[in-house]
TORKOL-4160 file (C-alpha; in steps of 0.2 Angstrom, whole numbers, padded with zeros to 4 digits, m for minus):
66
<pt num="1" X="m0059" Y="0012" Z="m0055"/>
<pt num="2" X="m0047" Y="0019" Z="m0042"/>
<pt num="3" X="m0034" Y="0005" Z="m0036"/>
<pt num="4" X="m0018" Y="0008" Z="m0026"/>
<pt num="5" X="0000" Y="0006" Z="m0033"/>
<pt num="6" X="0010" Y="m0001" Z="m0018"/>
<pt num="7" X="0017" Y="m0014" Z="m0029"/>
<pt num="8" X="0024" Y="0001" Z="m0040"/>
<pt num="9" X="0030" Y="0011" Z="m0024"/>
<pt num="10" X="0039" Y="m0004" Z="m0017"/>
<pt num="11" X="0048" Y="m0006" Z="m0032"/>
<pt num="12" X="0053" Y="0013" Z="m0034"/>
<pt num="13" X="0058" Y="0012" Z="m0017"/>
<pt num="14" X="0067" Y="m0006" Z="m0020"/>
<pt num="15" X="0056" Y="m0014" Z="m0005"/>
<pt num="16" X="0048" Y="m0030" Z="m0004"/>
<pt num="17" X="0031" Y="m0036" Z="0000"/>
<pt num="18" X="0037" Y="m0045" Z="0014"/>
<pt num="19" X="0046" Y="m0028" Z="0020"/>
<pt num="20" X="0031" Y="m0020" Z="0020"/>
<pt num="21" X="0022" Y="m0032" Z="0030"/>
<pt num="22" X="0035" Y="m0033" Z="0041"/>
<pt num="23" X="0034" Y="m0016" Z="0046"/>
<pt num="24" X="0015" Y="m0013" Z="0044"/>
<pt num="25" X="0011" Y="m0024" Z="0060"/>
<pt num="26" X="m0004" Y="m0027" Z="0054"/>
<pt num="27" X="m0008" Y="m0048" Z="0049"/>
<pt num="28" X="m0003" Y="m0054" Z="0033"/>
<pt num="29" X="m0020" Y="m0058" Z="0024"/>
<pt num="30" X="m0027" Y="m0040" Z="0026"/>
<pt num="31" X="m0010" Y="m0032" Z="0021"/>
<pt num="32" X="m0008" Y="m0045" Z="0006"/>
<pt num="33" X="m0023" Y="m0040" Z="0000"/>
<pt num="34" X="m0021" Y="m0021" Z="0000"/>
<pt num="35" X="m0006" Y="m0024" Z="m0010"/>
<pt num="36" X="m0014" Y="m0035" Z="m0025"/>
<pt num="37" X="m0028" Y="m0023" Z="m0025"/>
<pt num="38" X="m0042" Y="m0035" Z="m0017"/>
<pt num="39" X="m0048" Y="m0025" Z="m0002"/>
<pt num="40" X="m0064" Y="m0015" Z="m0006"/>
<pt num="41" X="m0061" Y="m0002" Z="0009"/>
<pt num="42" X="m0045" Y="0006" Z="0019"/>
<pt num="43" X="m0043" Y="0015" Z="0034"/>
<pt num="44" X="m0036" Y="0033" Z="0036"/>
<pt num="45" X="m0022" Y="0027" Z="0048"/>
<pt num="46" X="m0016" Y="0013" Z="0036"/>
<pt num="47" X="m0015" Y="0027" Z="0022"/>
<pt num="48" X="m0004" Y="0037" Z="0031"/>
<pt num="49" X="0006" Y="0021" Z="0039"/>
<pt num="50" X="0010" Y="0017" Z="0019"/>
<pt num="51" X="0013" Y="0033" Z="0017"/>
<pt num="52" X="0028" Y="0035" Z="0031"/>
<pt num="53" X="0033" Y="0018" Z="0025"/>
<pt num="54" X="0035" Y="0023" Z="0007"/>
<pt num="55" X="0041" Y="0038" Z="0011"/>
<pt num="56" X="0026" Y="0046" Z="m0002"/>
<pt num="57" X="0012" Y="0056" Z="0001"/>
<pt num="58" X="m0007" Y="0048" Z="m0001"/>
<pt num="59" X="m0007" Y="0056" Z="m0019"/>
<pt num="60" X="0005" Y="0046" Z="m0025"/>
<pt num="61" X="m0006" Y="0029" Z="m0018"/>
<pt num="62" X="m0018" Y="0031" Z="m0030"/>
<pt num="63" X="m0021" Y="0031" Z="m0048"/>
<pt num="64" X="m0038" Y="0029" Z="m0057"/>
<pt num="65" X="m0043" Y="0022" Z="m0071"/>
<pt num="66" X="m0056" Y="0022" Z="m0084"/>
């Protein structure tokens, strides 16, 4: 299973959910859900909109596990 670690980036990066909504611009349910690992699909353009966010690279999104 592949999930993304936005919760584990914002705390690195000592950001909050509510930071990262903020500055998504995006609404809050779809955002919410990408960050708890419920969303099932996600766009090219949001990966890269984390990613200058985060300051990260789309690598550093992912983990997968068995």
């Amino acid at each position: 299973m592949v999930y993304l670690r936005v919760n584990e980036l914002l705390k690195e990066k000592n950001k909050s959910k509510y930071w990262l909504i903020k500055n998504m611009e995006g609404s809050y349910q779809a955002i919410s859900r990408l960050i708890n690992n419920e969303t099932i699909a996600i766009h090219f353009d949001t990966i890269d909109k984390i990613c200058d966010l985060l300051d990260c690279e789309p690598g550093d999104l992912f983990k997968k596990t068995n």
